[in-house]
ROSE-4610 file (N, C-alpha, C; in Angstrom, 1 decimal, always signed):
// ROSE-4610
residu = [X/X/X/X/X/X/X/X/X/X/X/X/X/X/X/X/X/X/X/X/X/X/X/X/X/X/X/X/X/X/X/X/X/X/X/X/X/X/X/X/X/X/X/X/X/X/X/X/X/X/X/X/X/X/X/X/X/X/X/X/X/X/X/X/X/X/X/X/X/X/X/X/X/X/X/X/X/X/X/X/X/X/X/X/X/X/X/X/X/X/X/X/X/X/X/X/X/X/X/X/X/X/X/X/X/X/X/X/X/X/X/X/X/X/X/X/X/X/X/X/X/X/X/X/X/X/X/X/X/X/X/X/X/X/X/X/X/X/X/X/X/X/X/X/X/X/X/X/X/X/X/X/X/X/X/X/X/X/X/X/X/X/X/X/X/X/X/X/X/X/X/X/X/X/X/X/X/X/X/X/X/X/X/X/X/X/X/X/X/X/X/X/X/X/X/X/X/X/X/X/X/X/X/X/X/X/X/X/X/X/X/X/X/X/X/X/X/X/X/X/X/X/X/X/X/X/X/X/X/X/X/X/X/X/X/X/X/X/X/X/X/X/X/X/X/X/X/X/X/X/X/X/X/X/X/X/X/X/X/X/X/X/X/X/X/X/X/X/X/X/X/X/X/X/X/X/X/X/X/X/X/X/X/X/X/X/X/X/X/X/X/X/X/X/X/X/X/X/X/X/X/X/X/X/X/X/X/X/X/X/X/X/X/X/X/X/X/X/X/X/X/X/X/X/X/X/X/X/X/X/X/X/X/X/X/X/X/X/X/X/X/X/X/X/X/X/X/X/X/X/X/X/X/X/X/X/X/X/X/X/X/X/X/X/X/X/X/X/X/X/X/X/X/X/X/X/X/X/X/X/X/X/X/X/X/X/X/X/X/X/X/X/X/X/X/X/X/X/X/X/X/X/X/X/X/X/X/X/X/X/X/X/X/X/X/X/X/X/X/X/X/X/X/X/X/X/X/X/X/X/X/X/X/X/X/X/X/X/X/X/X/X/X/X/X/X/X/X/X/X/X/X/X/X/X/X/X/X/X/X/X/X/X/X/X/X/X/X/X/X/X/X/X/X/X/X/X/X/X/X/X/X/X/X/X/X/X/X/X/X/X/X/X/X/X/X/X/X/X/X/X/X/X/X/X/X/X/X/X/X/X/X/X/X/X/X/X/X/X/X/X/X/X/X/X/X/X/X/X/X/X/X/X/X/X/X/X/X/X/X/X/X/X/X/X/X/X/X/X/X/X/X/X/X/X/X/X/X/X/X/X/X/X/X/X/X/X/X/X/X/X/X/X/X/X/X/X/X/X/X/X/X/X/X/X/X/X/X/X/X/X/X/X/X/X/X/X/X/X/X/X/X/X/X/X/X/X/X/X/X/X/X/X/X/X/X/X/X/X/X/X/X/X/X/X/X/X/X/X/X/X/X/X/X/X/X/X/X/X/X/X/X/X/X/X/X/X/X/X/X/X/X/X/X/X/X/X/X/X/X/X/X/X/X/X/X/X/X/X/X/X/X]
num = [1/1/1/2/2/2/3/3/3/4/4/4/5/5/5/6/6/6/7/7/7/8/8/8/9/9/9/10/10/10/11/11/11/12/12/12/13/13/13/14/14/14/15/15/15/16/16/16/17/17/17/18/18/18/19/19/19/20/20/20/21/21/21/22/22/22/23/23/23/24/24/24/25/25/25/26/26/26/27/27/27/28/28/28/29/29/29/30/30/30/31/31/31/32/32/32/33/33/33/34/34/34/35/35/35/36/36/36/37/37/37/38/38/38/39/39/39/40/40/40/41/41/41/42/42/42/43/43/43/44/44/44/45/45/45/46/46/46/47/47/47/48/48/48/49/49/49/50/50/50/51/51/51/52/52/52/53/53/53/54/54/54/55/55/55/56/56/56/57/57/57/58/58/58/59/59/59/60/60/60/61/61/61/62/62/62/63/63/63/64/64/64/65/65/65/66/66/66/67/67/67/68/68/68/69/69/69/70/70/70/71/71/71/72/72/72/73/73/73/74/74/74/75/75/75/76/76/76/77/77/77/78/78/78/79/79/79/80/80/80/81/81/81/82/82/82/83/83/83/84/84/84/85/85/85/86/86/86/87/87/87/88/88/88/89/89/89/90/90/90/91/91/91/92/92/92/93/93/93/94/94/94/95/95/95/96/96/96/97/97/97/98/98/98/99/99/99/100/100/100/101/101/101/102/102/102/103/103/103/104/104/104/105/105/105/106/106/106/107/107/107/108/108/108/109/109/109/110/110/110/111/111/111/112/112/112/113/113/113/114/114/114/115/115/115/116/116/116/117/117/117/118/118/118/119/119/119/120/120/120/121/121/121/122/122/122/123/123/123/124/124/124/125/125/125/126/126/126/127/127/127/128/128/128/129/129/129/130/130/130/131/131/131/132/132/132/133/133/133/134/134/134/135/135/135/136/136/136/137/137/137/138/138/138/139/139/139/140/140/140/141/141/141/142/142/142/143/143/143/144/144/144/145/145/145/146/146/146/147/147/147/148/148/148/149/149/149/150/150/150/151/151/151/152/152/152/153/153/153/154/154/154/155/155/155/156/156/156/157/157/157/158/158/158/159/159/159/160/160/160/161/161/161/162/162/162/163/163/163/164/164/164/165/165/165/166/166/166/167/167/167/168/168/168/169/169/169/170/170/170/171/171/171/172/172/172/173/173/173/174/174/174/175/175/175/176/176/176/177/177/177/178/178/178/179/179/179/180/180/180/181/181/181/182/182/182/183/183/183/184/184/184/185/185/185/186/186/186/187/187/187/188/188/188/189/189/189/190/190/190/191/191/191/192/192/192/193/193/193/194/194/194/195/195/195/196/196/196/197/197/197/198/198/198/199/199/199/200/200/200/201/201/201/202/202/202/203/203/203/204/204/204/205/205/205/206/206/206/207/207/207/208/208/208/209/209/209/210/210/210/211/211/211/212/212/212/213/213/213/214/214/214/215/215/215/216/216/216/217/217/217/218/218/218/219/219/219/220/220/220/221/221/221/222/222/222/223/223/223/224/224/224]
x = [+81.6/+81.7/+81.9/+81.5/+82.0/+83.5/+83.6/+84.8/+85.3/+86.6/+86.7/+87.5/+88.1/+89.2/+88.1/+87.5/+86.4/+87.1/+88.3/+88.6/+89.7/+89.9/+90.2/+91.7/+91.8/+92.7/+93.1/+91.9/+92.1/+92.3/+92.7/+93.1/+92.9/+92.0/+91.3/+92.7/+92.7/+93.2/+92.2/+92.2/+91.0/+92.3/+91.0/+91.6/+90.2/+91.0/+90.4/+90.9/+90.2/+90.7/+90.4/+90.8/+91.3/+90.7/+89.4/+89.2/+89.1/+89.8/+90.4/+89.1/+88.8/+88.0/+88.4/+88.8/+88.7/+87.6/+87.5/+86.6/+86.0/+85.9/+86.0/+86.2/+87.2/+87.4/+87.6/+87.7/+88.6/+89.7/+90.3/+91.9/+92.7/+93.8/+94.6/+94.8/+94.5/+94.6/+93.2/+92.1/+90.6/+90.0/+90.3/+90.2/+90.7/+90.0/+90.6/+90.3/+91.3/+91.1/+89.9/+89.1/+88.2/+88.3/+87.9/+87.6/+86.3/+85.7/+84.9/+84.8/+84.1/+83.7/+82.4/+82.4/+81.0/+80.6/+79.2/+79.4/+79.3/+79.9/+80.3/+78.7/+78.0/+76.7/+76.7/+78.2/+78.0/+78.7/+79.9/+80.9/+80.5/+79.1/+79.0/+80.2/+80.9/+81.8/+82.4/+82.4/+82.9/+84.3/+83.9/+85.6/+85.5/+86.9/+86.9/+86.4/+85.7/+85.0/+86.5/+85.9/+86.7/+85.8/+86.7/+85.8/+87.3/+86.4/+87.7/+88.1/+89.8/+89.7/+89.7/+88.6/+88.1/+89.0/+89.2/+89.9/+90.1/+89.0/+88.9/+89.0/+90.3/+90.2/+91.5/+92.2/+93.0/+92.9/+93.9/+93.1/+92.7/+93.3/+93.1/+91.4/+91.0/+90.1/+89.2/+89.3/+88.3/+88.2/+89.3/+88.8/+88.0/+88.3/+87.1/+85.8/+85.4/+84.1/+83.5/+83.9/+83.7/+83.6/+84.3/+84.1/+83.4/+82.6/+81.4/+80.3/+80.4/+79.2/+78.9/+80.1/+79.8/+79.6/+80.3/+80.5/+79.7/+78.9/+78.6/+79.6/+81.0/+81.8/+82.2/+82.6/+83.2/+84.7/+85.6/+87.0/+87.4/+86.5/+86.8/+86.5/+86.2/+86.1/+87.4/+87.9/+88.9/+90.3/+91.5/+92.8/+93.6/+94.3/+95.5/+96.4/+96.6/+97.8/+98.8/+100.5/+101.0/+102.5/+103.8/+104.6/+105.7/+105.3/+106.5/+105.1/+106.0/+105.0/+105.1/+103.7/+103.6/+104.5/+104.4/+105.5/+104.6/+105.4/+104.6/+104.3/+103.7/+103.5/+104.2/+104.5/+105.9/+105.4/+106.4/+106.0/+105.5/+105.6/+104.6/+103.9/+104.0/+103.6/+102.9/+101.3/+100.4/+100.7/+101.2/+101.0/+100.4/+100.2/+99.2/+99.5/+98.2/+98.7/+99.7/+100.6/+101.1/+100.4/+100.0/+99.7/+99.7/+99.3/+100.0/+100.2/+99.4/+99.5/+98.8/+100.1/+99.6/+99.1/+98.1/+97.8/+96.9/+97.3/+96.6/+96.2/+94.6/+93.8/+93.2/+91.8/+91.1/+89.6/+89.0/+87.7/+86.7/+86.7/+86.1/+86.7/+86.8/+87.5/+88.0/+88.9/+89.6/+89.6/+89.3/+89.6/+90.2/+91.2/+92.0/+91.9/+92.2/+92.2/+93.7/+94.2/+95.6/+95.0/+94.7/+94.5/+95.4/+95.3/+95.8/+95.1/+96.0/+95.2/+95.9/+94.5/+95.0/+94.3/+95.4/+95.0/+94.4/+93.7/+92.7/+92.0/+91.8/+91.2/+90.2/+88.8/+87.7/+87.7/+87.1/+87.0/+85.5/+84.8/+83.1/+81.8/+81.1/+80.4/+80.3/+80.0/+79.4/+78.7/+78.5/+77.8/+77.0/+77.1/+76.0/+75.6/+74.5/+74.4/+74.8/+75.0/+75.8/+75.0/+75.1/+74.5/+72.9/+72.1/+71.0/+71.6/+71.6/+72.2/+73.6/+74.3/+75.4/+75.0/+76.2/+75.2/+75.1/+73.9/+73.9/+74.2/+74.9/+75.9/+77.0/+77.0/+78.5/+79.0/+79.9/+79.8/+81.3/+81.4/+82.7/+83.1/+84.7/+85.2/+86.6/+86.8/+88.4/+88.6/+90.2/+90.6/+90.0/+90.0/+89.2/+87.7/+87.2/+85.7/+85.5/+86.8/+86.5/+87.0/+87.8/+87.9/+87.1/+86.2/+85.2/+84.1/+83.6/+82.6/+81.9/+80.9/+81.1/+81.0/+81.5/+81.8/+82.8/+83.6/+84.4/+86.2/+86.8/+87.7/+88.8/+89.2/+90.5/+91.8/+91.7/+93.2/+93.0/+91.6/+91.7/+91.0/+91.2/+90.9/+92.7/+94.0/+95.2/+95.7/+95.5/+95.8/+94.9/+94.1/+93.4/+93.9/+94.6/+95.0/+96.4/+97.2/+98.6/+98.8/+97.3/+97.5/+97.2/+96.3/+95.9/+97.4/+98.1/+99.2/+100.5/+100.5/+102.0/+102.0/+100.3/+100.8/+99.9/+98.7/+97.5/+98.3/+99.6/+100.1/+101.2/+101.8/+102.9/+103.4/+101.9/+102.3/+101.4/+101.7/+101.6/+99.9/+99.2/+97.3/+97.6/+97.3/+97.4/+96.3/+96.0/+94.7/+94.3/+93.1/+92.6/+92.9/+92.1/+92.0/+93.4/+94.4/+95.8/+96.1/+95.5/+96.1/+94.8/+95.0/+94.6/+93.6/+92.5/+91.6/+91.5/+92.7/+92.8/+93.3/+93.6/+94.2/+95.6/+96.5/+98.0/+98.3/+99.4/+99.5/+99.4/+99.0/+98.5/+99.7/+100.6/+102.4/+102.9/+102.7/+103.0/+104.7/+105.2/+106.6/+107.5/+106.7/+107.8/+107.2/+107.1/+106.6/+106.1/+106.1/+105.8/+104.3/+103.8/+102.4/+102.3/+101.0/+100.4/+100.8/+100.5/+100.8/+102.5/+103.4/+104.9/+105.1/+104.4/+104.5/+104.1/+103.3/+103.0/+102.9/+104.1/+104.1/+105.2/+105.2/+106.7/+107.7/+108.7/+109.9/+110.7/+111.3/+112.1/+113.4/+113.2/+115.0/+114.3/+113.6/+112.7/+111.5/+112.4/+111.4/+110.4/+110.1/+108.6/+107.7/+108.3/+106.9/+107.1/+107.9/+108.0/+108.0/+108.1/+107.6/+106.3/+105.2/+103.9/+104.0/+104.4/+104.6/+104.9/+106.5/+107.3/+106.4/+105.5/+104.8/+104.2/+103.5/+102.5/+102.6/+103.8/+104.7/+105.1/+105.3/+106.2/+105.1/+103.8/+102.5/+102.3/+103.2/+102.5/+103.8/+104.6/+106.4/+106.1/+105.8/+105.7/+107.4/+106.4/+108.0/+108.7/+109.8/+110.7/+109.9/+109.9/+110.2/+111.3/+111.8/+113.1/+112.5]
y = [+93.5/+92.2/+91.2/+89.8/+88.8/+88.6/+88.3/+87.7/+86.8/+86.8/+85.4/+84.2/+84.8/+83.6/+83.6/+82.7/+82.5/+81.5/+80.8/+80.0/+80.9/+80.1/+80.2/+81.2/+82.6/+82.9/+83.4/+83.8/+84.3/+85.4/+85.8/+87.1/+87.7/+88.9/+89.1/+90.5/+90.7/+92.1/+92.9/+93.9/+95.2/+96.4/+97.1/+98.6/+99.8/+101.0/+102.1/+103.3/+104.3/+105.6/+106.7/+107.5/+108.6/+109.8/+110.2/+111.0/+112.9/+113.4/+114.8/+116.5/+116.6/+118.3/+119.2/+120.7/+121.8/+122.4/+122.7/+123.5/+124.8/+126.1/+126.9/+127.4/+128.0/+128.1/+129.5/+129.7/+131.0/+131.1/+129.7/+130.2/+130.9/+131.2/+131.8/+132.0/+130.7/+130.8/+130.5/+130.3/+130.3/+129.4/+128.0/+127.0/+125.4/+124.4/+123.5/+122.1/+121.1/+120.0/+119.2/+118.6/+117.4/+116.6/+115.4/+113.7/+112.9/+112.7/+111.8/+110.4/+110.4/+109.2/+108.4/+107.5/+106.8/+106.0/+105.6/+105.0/+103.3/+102.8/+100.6/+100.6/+99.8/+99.4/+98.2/+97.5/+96.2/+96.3/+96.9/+97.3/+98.3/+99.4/+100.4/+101.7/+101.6/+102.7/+103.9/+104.9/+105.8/+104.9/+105.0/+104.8/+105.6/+105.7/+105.5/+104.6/+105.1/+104.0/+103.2/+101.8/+100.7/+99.4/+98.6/+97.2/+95.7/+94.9/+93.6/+93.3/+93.3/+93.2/+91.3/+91.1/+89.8/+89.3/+87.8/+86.5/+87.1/+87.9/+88.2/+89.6/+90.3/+91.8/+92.1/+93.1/+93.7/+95.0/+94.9/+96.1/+97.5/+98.0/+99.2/+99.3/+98.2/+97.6/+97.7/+96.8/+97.0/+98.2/+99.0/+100.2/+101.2/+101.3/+102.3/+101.6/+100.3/+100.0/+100.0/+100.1/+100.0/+101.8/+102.4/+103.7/+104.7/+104.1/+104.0/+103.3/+102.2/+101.9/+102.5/+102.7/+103.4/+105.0/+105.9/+107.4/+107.8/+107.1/+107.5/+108.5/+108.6/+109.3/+108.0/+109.2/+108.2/+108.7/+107.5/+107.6/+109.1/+109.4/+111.1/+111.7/+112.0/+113.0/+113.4/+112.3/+112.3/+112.3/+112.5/+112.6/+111.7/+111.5/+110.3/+111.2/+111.1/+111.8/+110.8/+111.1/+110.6/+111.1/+110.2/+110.9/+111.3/+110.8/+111.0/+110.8/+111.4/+111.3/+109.7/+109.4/+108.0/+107.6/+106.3/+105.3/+104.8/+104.6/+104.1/+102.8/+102.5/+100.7/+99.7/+99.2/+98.0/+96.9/+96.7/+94.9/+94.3/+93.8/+92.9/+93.2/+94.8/+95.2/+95.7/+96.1/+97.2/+98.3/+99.1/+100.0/+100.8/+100.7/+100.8/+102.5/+103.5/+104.3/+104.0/+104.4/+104.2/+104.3/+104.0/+104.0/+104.8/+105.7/+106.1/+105.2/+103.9/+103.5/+101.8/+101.1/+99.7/+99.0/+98.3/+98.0/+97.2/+96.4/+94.9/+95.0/+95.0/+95.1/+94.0/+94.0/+92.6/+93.3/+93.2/+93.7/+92.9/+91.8/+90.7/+89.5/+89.0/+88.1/+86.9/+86.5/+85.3/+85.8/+87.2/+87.7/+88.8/+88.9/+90.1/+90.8/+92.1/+92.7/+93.1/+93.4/+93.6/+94.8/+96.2/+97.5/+98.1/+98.1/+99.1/+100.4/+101.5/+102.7/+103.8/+104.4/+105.2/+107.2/+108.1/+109.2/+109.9/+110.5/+110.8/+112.2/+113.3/+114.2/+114.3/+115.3/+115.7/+116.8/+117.2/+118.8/+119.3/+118.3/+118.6/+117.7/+117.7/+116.5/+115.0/+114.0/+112.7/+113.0/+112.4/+111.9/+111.4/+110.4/+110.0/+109.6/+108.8/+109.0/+107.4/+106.7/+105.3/+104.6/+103.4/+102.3/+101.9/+101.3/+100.5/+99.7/+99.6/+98.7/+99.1/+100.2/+100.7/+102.1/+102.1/+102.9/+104.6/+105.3/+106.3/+108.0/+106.7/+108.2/+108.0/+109.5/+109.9/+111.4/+111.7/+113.0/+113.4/+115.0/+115.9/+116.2/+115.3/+116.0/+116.4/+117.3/+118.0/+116.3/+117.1/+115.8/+116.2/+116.9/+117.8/+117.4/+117.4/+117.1/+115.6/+114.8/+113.5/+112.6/+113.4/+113.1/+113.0/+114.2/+114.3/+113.8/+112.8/+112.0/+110.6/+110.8/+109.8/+108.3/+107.1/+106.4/+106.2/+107.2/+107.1/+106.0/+105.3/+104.2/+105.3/+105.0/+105.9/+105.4/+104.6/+104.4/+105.3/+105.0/+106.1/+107.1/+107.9/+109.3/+109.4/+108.4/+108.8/+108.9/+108.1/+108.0/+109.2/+109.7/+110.7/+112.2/+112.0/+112.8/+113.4/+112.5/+112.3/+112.8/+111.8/+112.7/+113.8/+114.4/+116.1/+116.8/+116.2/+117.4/+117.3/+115.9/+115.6/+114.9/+114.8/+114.5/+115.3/+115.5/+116.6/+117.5/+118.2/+119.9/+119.3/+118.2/+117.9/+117.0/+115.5/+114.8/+115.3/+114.9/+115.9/+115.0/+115.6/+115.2/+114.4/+113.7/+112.4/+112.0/+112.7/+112.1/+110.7/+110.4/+109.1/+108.3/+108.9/+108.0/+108.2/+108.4/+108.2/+106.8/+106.0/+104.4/+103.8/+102.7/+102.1/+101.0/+100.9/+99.5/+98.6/+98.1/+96.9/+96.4/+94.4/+93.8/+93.9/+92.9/+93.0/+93.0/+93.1/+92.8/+91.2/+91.0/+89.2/+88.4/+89.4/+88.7/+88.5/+86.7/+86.6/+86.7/+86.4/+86.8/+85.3/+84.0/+83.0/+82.3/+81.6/+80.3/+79.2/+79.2/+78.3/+78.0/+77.0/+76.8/+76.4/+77.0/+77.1/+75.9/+74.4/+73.3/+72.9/+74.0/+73.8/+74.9/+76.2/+76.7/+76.6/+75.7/+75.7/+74.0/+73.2/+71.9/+71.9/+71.1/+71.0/+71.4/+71.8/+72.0/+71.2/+70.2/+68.9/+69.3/+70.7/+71.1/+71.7/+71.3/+72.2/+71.3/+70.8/+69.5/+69.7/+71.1/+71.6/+71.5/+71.6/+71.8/+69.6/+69.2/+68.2/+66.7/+66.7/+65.8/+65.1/+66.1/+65.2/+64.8/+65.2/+64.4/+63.0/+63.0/+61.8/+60.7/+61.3/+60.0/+59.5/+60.3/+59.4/+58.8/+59.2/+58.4/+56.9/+57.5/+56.0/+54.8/+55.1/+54.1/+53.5/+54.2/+53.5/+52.5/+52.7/+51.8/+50.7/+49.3/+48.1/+47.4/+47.3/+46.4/+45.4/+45.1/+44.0/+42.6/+41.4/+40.2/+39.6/+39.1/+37.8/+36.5]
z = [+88.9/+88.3/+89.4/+89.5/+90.3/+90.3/+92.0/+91.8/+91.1/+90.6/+89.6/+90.5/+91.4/+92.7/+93.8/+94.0/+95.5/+96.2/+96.4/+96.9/+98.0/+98.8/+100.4/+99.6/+100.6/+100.0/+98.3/+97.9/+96.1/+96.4/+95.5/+94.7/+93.2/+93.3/+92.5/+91.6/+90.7/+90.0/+89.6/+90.2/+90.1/+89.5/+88.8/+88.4/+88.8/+89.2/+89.8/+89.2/+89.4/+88.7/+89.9/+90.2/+90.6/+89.9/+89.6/+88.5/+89.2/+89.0/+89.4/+88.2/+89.3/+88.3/+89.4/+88.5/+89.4/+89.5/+90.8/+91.4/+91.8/+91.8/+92.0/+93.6/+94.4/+95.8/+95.9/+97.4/+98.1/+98.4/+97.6/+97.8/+96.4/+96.8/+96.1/+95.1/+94.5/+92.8/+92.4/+93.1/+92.8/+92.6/+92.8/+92.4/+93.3/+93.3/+94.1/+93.5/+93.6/+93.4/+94.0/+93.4/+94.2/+93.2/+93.4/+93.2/+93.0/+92.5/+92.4/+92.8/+93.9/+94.9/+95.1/+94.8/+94.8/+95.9/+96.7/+97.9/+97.4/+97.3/+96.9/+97.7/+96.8/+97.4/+98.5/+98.2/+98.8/+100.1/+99.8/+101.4/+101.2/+101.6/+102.4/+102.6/+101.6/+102.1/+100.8/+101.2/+100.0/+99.6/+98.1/+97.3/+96.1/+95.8/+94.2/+93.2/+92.1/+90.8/+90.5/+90.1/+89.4/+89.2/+89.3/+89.3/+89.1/+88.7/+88.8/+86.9/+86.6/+85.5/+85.2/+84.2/+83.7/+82.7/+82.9/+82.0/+80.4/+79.9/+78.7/+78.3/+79.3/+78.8/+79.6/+79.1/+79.4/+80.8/+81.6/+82.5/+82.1/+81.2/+80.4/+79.5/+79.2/+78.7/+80.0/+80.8/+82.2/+82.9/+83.3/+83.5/+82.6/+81.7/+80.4/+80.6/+80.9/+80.9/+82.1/+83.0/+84.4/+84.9/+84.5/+84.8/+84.1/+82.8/+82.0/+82.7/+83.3/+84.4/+85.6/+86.1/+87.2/+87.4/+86.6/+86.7/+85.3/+84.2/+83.3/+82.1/+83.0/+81.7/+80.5/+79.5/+78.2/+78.3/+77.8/+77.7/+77.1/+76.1/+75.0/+76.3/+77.8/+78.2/+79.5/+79.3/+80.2/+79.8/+80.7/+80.3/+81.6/+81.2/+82.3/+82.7/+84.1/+84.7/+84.4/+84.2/+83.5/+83.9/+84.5/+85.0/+83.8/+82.7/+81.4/+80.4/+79.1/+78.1/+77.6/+76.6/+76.4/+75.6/+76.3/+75.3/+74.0/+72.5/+71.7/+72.2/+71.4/+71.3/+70.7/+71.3/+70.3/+69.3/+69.6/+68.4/+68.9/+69.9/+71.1/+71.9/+72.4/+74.0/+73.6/+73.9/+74.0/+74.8/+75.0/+76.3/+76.5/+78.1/+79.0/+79.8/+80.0/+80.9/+82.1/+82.4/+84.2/+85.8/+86.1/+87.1/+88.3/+89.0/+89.9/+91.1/+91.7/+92.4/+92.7/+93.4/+93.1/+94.7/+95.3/+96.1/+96.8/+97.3/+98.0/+99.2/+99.2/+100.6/+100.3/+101.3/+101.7/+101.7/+100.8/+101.1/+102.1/+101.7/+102.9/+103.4/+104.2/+104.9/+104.0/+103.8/+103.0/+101.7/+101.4/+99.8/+99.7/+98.7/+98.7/+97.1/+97.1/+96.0/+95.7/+94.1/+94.2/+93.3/+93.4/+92.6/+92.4/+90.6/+89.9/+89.6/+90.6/+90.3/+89.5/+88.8/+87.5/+88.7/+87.9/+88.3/+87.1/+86.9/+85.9/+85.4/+84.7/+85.1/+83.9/+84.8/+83.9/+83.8/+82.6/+82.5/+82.8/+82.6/+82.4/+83.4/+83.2/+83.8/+83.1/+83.5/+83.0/+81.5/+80.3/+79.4/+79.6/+81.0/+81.5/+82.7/+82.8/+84.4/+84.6/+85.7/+86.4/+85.3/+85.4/+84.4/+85.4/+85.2/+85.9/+87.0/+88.5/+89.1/+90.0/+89.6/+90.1/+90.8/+92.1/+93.1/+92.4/+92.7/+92.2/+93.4/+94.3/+95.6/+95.0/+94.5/+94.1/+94.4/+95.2/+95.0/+95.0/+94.7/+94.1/+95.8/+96.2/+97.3/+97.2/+97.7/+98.3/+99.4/+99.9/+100.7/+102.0/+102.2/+104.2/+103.9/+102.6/+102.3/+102.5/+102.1/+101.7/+103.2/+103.9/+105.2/+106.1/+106.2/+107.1/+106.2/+105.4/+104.8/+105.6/+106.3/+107.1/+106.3/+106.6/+105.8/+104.6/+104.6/+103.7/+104.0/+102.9/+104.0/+103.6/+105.0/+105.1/+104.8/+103.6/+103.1/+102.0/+101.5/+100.1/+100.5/+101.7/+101.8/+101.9/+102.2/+102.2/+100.6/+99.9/+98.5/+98.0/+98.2/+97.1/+97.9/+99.0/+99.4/+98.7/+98.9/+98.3/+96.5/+96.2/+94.5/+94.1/+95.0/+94.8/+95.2/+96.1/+96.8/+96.3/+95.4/+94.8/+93.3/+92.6/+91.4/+90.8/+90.8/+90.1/+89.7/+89.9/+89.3/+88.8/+89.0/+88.5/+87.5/+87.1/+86.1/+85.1/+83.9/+82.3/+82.0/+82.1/+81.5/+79.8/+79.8/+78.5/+78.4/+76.9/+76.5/+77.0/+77.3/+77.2/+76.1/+75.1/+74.0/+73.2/+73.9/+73.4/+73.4/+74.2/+74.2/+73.6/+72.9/+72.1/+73.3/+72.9/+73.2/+72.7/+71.3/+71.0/+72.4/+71.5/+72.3/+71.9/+72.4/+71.9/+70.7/+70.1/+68.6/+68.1/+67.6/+66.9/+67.1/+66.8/+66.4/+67.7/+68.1/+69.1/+69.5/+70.5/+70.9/+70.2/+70.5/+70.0/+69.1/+68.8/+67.7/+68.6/+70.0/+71.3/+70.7/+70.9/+70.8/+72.8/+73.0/+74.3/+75.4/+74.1/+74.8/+75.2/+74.4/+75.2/+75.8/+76.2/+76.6/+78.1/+78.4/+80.1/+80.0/+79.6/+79.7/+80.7/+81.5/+83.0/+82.3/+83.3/+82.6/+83.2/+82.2/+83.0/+83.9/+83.9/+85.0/+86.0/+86.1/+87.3/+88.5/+89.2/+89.7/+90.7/+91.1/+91.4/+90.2/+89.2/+87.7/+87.7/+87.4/+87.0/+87.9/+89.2/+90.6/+89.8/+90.1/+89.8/+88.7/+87.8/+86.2/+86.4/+87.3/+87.3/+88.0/+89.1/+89.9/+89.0/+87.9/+87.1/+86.1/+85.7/+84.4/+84.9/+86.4/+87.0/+87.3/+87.7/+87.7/+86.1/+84.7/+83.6/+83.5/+83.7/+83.5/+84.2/+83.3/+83.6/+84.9/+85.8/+86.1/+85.3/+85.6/+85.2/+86.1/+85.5/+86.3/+86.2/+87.0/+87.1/+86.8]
């Protein structure tokens, strides 16, 4: 998706997934973690599937469509790594898988990304293949695989490193389709309508300064 901040210094919120299958190996217990990695058409470099979550969607929302464009899976084929079981949903809150990992890089000069990343697992292949337009280099690596990948960025050959060796055998697999793709519940938190809700707050004279200058240009002087 486009960026939505293009100004000097923006900051975009992205979400990414981590998506984990076992493999069959020569080690010990017969089997080995790898990751699914796609090569970013635009920065040239192996990453993990994601994309940027948009004005009109929730991040939980942006990742399932984004990882349906890019990896051709559907939410039914996957599960969330998860360090406690899920919390219901409240009166207000939707909730969201947890995260394993939150993080702010710079993909190109004067723009930064702040990613929320999800750890993820498959049991099967894709439903389908990338969307029209999304790159179609993707391949299944171990972390020694994904290391020696030429092109691949070495912060997330350290992060996919980390979740194969310290959360893959230890946080509990949670259905996908355990969280909900509504939006929040309707019932909002106060009775605030929008326009007192982000109107200055008169005890706070960073929100309320420029107010005062402009109020003070309508206040007729006095004559003597």
């Amino acid at each position: 998706m486009p960026h939505l901040h293009t100004q000097p210094h923006g900051h975009d919120v992205t979400i990414s997934a981590w998506i984990l299958r076992r493999f069959p190996s020569d080690s010990s217990r017969g089997w080995q973690w790898k990751a699914l990695v796609h090569k970013h058409r635009k920065m040239n470099l192996w990453i993990q599937p994601g994309g940027h979550v948009e004005h009109t969607e929730n991040p939980w929302q942006a990742l399932v469509h984004e990882l349906h464009e890019e990896t051709g899976y559907h939410i039914d084929q996957l599960s969330v790594l998860q360090p406690w079981n899920r919390l219901p949903d409240g009166v207000h809150d939707l909730m969201h898988p947890t995260p394993v990992l939150l993080n702010t890089h710079s993909p190109y000069p004067g723009h930064f990304h702040s990613d929320i990343a999800m750890a993820m697992v498959a049991d099967g292949d894709p439903a389908e293949k990338p969307r029209p337009g999304e790159s179609l280099e993707l391949q299944w690596v171990s972390p020694d695989e994904f290391a020696a990948l030429p092109g691949a960025e070495p912060d997330a050959v350290m992060i996919m490193t980390m979740i194969v060796e310290r959360v893959a055998d230890s946080w509990i697999p949670i259905r996908a389709t355990d969280w909900s793709l509504e939006d929040a519940p309707t019932e909002a938190m106060t009775n605030r309508t929008v326009a007192e809700a982000t109107a200055p707050d008169p005890l706070d004279e960073r929100e309320t300064e420029g107010w005062r200058t402009a109020q003070s240009r309508r206040v007729p002087t006095s004559t003597q």
